[in-house]
N, CA, C and O atoms as a CHARMM CRD file, in Angstrom:
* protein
*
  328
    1    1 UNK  N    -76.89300-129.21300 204.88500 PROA 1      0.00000
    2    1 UNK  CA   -77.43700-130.15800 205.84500 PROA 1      0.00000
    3    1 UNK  C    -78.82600-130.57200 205.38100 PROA 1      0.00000
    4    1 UNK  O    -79.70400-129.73600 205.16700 PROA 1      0.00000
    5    2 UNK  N    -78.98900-131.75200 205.24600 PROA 2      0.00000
    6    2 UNK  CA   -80.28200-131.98900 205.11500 PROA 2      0.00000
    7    2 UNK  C    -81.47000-132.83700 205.68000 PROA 2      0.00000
    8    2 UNK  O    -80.93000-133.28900 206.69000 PROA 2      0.00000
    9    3 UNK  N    -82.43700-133.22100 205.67800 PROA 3      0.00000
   10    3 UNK  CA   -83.61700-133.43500 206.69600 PROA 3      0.00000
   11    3 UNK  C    -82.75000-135.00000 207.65700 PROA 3      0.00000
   12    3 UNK  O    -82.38500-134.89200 208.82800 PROA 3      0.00000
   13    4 UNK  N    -82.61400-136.05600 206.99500 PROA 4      0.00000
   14    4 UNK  CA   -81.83700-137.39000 207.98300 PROA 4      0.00000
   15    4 UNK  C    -80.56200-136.79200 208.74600 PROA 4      0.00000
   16    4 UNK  O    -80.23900-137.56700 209.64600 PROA 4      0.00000
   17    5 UNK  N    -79.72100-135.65100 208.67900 PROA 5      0.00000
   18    5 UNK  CA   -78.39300-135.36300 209.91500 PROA 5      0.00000
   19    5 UNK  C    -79.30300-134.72200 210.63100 PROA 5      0.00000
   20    5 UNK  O    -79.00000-134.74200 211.82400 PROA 5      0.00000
   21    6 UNK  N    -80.29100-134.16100 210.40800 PROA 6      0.00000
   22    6 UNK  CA   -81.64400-132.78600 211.25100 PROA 6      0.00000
   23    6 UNK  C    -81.87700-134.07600 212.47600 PROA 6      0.00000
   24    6 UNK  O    -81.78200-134.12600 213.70200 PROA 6      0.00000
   25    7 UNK  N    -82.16300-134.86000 211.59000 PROA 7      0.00000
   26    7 UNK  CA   -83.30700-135.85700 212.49300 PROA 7      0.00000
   27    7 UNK  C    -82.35200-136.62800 213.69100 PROA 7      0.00000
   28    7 UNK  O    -82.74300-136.76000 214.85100 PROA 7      0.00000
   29    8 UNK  N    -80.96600-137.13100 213.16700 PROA 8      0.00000
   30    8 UNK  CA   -79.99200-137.58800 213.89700 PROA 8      0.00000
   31    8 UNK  C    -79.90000-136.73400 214.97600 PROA 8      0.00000
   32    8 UNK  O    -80.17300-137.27000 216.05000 PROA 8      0.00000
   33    9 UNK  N    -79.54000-135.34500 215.02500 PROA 9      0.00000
   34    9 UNK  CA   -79.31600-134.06900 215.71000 PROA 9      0.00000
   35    9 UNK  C    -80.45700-134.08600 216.88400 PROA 9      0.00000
   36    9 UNK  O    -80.15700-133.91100 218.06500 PROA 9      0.00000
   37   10 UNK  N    -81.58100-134.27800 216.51000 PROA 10     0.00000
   38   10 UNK  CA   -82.45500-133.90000 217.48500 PROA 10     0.00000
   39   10 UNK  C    -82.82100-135.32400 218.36500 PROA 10     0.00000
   40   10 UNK  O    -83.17200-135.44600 219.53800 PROA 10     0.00000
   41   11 UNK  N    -82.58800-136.35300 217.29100 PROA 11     0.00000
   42   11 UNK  CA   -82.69700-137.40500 218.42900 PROA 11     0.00000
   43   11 UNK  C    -81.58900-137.94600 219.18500 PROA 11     0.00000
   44   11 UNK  O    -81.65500-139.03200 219.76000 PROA 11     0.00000
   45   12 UNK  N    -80.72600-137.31000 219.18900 PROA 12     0.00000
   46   12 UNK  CA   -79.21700-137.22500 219.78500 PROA 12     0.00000
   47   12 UNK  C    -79.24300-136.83900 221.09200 PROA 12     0.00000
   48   12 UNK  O    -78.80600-137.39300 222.10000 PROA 12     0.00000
   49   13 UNK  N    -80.13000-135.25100 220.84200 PROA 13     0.00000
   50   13 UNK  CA   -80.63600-134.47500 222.19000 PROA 13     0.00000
   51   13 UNK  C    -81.83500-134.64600 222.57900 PROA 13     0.00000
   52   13 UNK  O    -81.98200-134.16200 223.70200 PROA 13     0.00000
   53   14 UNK  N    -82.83400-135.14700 222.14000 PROA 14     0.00000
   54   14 UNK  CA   -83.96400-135.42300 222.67500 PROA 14     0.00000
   55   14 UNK  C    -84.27200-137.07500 222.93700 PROA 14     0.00000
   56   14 UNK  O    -85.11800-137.72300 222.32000 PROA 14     0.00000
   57   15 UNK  N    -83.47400-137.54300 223.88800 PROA 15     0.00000
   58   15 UNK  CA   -83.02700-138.81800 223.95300 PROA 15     0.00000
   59   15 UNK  C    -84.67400-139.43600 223.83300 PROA 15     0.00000
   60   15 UNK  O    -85.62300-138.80400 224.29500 PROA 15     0.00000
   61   16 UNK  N    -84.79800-140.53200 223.25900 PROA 16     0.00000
   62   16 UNK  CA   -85.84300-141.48800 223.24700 PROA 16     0.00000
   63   16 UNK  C    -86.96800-140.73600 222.34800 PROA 16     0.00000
   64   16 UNK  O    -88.13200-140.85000 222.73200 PROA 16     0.00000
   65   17 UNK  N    -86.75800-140.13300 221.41800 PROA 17     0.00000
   66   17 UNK  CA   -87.96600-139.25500 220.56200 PROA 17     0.00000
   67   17 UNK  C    -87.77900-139.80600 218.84000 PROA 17     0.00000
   68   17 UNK  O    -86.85600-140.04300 218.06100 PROA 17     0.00000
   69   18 UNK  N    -89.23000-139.82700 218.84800 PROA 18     0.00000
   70   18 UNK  CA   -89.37600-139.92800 217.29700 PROA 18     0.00000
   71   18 UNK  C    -89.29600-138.87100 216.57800 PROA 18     0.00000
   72   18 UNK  O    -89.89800-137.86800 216.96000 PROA 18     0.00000
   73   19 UNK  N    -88.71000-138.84900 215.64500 PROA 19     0.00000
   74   19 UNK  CA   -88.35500-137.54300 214.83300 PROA 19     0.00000
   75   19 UNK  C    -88.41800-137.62300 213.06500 PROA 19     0.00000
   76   19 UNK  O    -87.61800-138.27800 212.39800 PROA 19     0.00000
   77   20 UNK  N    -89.47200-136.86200 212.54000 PROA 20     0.00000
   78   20 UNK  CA   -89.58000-136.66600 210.97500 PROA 20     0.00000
   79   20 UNK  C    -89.04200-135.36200 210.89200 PROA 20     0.00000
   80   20 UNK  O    -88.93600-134.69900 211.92400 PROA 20     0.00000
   81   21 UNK  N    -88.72200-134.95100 209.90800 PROA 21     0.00000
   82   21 UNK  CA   -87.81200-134.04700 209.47600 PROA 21     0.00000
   83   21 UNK  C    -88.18500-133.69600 207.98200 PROA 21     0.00000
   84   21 UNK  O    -88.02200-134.58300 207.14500 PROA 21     0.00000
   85   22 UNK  N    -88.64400-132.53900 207.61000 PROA 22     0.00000
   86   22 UNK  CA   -89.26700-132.82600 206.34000 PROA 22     0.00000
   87   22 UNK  C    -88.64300-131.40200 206.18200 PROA 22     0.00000
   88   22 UNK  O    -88.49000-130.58200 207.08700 PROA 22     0.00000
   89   23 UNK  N    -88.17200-131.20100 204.31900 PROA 23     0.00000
   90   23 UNK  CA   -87.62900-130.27600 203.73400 PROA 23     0.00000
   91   23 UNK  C    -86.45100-130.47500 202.74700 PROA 23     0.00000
   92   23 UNK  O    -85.45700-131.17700 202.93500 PROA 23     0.00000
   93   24 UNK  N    -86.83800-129.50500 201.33900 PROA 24     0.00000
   94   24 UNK  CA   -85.70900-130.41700 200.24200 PROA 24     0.00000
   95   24 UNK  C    -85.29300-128.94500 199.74900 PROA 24     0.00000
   96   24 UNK  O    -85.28000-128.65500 198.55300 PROA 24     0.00000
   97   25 UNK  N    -84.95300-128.03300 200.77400 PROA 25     0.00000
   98   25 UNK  CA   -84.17500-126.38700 200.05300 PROA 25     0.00000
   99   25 UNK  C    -82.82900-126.51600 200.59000 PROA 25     0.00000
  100   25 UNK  O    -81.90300-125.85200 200.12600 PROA 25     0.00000
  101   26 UNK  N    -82.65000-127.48700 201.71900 PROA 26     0.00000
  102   26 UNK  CA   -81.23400-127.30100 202.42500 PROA 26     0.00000
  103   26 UNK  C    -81.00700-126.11700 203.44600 PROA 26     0.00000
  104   26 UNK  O    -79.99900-125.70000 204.01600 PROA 26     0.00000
  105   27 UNK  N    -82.69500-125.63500 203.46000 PROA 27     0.00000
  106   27 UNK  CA   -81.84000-124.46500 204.77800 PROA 27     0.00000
  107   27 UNK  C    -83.40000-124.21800 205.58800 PROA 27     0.00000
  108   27 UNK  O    -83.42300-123.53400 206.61100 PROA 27     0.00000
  109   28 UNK  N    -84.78900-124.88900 204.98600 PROA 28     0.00000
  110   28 UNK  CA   -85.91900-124.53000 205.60100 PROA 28     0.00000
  111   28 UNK  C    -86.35500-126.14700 206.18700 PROA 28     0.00000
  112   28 UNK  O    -86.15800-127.12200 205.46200 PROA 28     0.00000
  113   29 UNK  N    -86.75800-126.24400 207.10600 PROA 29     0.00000
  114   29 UNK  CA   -87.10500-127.41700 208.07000 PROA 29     0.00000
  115   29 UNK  C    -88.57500-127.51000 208.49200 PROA 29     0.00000
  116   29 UNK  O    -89.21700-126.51800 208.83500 PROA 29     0.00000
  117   30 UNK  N    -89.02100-128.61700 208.45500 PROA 30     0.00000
  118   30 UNK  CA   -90.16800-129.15700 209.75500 PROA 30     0.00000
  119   30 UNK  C    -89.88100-130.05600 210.37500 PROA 30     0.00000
  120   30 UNK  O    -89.18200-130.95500 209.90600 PROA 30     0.00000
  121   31 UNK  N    -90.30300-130.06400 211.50300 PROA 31     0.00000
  122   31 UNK  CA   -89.90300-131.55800 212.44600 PROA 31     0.00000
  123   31 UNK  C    -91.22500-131.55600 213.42400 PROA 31     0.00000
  124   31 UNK  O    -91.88900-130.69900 214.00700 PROA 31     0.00000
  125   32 UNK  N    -91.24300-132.86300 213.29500 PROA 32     0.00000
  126   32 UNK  CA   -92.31800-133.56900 213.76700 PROA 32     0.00000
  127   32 UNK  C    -91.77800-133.74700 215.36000 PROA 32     0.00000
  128   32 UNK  O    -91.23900-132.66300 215.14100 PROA 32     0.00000
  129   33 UNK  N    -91.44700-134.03600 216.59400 PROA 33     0.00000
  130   33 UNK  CA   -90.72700-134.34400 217.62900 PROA 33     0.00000
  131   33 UNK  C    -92.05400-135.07900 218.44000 PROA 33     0.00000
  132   33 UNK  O    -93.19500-134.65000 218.60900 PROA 33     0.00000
  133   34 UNK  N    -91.35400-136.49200 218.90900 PROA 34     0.00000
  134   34 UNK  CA   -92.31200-137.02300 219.75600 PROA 34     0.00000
  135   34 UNK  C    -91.59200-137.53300 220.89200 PROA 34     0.00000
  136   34 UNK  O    -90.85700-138.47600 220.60200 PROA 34     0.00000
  137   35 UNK  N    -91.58500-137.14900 222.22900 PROA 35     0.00000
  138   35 UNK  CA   -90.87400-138.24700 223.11900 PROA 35     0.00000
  139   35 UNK  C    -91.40800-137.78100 224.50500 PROA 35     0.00000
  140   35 UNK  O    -91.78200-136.66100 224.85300 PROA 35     0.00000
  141   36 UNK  N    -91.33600-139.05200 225.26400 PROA 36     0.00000
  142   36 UNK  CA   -92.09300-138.75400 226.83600 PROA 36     0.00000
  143   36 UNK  C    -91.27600-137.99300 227.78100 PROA 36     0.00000
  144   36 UNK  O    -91.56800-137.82200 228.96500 PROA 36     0.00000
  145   37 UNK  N    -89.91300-137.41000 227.00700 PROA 37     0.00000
  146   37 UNK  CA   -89.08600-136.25200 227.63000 PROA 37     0.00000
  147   37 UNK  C    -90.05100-134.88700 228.03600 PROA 37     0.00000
  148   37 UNK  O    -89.94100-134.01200 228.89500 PROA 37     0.00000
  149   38 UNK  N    -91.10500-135.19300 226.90600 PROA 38     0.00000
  150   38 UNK  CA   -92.10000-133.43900 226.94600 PROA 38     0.00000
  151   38 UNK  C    -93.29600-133.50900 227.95300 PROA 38     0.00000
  152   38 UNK  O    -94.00600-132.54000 228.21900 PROA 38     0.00000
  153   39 UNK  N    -93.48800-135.17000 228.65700 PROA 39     0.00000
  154   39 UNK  CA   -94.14000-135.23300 229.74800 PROA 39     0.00000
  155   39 UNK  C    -94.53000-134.16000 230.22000 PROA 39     0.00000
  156   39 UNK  O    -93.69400-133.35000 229.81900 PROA 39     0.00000
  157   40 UNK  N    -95.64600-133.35600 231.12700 PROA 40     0.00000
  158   40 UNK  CA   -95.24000-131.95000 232.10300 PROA 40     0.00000
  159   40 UNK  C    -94.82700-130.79200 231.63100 PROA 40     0.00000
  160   40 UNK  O    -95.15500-129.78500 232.25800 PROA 40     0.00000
  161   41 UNK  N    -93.98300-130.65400 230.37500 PROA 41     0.00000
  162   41 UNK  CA   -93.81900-129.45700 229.90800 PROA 41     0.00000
  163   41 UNK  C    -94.82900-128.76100 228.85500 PROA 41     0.00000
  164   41 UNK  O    -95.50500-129.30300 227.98000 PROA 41     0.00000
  165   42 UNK  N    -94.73100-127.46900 229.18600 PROA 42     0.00000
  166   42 UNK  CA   -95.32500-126.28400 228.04700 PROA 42     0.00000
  167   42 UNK  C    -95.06700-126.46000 226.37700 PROA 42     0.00000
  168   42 UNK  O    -94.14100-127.12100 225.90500 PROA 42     0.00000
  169   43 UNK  N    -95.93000-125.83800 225.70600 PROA 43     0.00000
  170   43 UNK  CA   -94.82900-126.13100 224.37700 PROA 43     0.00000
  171   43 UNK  C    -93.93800-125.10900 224.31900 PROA 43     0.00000
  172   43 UNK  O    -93.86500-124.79900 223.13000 PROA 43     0.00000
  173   44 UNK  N    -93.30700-124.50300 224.88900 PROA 44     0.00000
  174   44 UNK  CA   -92.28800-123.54600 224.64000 PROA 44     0.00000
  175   44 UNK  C    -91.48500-124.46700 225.39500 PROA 44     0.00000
  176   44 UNK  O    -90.45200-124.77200 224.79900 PROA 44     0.00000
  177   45 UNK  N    -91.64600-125.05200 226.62000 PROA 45     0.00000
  178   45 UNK  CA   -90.19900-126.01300 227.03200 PROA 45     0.00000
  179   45 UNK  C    -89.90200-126.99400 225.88100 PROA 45     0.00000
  180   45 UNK  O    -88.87200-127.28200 225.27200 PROA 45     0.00000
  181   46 UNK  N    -91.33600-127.44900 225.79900 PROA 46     0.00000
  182   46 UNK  CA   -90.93400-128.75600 224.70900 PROA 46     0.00000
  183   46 UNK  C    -90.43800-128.40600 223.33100 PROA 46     0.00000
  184   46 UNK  O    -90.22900-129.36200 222.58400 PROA 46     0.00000
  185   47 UNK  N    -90.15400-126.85200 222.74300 PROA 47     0.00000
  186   47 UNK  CA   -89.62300-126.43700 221.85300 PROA 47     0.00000
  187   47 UNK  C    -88.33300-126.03600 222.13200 PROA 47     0.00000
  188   47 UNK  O    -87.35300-126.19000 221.40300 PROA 47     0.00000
  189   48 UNK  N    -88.35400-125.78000 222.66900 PROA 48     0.00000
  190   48 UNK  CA   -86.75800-125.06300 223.54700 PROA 48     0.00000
  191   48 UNK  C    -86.33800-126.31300 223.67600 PROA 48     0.00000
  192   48 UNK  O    -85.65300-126.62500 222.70200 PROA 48     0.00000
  193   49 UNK  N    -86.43500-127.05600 224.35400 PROA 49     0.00000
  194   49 UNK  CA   -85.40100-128.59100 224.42300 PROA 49     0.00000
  195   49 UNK  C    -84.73000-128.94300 222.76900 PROA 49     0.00000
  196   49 UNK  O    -83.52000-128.98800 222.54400 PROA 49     0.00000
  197   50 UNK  N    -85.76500-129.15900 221.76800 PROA 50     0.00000
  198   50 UNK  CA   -85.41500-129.32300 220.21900 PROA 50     0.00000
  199   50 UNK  C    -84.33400-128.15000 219.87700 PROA 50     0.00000
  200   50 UNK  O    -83.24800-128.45700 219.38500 PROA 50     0.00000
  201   51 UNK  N    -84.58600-127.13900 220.08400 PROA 51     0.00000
  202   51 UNK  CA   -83.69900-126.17000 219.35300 PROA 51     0.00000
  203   51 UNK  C    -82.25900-125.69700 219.83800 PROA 51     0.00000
  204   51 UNK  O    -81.31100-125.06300 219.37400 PROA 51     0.00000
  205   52 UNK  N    -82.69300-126.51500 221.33100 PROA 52     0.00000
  206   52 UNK  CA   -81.24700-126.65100 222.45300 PROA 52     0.00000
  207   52 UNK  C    -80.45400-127.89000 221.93700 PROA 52     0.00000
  208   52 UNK  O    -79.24900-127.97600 222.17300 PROA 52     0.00000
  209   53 UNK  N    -81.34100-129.17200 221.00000 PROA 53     0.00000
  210   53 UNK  CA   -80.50100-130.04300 220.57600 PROA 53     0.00000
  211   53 UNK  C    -79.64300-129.16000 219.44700 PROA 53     0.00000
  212   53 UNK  O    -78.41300-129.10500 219.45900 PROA 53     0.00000
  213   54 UNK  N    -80.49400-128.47300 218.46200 PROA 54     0.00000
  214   54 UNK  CA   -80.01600-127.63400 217.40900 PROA 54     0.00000
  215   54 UNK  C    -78.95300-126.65200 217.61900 PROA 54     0.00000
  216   54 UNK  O    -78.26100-126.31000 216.66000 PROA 54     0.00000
  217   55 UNK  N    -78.74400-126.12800 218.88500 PROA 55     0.00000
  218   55 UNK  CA   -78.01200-124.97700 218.95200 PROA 55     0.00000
  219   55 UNK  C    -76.95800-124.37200 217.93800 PROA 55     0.00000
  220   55 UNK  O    -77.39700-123.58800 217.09500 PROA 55     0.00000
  221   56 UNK  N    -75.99900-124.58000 217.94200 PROA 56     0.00000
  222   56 UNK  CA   -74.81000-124.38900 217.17600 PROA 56     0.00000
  223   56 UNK  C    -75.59400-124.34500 215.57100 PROA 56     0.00000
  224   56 UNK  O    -75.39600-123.39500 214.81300 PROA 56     0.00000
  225   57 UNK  N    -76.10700-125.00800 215.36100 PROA 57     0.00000
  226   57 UNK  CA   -76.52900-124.93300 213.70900 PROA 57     0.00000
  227   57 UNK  C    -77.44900-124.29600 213.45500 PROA 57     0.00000
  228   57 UNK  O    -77.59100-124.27700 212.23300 PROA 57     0.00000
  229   58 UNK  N    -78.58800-123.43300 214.23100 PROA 58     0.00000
  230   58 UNK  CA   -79.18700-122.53500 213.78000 PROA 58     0.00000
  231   58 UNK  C    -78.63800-121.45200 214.24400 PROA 58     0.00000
  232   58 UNK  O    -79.10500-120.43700 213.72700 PROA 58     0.00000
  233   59 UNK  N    -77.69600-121.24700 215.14300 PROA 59     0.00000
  234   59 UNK  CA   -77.04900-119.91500 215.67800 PROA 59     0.00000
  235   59 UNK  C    -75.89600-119.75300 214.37600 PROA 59     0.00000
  236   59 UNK  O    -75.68200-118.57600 214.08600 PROA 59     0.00000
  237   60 UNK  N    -75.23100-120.64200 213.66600 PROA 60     0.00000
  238   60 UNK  CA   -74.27500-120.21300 212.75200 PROA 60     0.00000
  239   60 UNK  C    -74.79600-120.19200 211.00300 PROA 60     0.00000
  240   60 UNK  O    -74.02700-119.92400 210.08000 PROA 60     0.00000
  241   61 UNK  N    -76.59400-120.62000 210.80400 PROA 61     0.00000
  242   61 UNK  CA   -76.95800-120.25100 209.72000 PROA 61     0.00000
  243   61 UNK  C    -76.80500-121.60400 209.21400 PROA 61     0.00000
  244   61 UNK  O    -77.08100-121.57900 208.01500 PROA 61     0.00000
  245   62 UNK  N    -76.54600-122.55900 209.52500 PROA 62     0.00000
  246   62 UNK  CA   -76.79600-124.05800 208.68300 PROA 62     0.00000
  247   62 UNK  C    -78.29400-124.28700 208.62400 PROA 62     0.00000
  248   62 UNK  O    -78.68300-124.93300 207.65100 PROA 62     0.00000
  249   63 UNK  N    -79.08900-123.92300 209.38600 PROA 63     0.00000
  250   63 UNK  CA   -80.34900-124.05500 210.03700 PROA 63     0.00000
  251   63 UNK  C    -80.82800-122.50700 209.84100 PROA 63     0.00000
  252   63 UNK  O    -80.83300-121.62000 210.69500 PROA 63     0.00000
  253   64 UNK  N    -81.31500-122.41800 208.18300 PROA 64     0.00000
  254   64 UNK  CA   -81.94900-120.68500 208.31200 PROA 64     0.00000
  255   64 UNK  C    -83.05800-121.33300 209.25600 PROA 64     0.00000
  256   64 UNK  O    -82.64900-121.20200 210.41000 PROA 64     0.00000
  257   65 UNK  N    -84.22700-121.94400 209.24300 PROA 65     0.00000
  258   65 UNK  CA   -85.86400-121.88900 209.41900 PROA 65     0.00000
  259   65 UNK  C    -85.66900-123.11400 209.80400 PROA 65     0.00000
  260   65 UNK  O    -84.95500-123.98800 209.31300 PROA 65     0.00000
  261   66 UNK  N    -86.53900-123.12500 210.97200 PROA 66     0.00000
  262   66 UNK  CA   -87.21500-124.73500 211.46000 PROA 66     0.00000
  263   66 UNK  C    -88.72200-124.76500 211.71600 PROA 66     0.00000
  264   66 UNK  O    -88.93800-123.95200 212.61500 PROA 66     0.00000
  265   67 UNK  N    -89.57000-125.19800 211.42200 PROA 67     0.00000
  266   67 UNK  CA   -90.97600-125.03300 212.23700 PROA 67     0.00000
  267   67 UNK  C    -91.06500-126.52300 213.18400 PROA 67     0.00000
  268   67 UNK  O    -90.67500-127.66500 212.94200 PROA 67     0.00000
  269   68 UNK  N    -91.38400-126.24400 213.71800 PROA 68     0.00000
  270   68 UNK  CA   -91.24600-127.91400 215.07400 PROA 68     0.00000
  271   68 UNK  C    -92.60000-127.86200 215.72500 PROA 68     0.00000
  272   68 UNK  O    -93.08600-126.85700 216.24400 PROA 68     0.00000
  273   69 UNK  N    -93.22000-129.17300 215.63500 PROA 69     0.00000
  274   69 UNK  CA   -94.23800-129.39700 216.42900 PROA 69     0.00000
  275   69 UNK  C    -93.84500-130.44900 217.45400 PROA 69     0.00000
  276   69 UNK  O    -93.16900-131.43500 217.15900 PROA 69     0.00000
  277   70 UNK  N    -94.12700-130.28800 218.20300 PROA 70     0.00000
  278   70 UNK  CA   -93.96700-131.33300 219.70100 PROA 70     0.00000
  279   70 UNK  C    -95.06400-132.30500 220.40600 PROA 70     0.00000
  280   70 UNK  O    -96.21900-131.95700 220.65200 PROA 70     0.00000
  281   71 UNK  N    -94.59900-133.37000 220.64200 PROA 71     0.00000
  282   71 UNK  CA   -96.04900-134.56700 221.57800 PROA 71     0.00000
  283   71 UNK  C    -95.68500-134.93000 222.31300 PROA 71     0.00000
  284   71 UNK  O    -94.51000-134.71800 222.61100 PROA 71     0.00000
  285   72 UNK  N    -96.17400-135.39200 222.74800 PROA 72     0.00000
  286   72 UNK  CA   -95.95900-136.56400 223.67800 PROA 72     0.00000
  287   72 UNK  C    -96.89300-138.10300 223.36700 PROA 72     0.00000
  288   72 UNK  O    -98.10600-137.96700 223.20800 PROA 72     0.00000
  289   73 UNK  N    -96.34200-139.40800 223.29500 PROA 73     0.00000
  290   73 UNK  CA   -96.74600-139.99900 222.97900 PROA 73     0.00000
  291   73 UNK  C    -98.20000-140.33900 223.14800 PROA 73     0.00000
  292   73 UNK  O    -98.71000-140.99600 222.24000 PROA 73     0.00000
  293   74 UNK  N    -99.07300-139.93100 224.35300 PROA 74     0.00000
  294   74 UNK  CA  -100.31000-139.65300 224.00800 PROA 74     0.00000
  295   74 UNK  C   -100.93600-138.94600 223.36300 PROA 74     0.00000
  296   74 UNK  O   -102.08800-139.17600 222.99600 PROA 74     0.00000
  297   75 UNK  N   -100.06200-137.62300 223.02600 PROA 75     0.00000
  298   75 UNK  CA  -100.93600-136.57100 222.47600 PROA 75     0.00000
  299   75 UNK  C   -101.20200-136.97400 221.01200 PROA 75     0.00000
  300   75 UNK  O   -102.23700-136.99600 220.34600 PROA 75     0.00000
  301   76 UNK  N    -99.97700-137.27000 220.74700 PROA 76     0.00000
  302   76 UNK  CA   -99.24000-137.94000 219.20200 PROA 76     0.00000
  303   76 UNK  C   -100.71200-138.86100 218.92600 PROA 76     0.00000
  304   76 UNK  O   -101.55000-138.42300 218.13800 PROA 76     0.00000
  305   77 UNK  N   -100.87500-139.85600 219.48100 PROA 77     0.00000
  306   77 UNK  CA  -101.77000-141.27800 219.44100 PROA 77     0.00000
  307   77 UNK  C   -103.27600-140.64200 219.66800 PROA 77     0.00000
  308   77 UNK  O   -104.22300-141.40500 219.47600 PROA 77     0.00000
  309   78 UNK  N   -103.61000-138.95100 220.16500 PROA 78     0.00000
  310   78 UNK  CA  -104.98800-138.31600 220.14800 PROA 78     0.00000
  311   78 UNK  C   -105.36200-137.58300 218.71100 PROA 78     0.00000
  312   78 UNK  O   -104.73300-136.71400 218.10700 PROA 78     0.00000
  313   79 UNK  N   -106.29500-138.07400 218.46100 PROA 79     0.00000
  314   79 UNK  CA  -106.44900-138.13900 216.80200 PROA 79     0.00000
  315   79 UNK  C   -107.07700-136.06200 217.07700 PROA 79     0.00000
  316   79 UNK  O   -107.26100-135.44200 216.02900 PROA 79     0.00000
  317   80 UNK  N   -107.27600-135.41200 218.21200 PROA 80     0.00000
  318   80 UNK  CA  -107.67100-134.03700 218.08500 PROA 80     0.00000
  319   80 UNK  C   -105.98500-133.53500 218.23300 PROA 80     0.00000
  320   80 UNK  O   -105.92800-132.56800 218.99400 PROA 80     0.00000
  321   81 UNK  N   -105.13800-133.78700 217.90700 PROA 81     0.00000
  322   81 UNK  CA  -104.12600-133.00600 218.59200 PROA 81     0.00000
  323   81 UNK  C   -103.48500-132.89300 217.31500 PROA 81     0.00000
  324   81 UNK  O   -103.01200-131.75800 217.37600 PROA 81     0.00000
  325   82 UNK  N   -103.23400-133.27300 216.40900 PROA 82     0.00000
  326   82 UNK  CA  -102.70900-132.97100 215.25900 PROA 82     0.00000
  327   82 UNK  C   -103.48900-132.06100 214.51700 PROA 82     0.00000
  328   82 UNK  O   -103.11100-131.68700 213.40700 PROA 82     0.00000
């Protein structure tokens, strides 16, 4: 699996989110996740939603490693938040 089906996957489940996907081993990931779904939430909700899009593929090892950062379109557009 590699970083563009990652990115499909999460913006599948994280309806209305921008998504980069970076990684060229086939089993280690980053993802960028941006969408006003993470409004109000913690970053553990707003991580848990991404890895709830992921389920099945990091529970069966298609997905060894992901690191995921999460925004929200303001936070994304606040030049201290990155």
């Amino acid at each position: 699996m590699g970083p563009s089906e990652i990115k499909k996957i999460i913006e599948s489940g994280v309806p209305g989110s921008q998504v980069v996907v970076e990684g060229n081993d086939g089993r280690h990931f980053r993802a960028t996740v941006i969408s006003d779904v993470f409004i109000g939430k913690n970053r553990l909700q707003q991580q848990q939603l991404v890895y709830s899009a992921l389920g099945d593929h990091i529970q069966n090892g298609t997905i060894h490693a992901i690191s995921i950062k999460t925004f929200t379109p303001e936070q994304w557009h606040s030049p201290t938040s990155k």
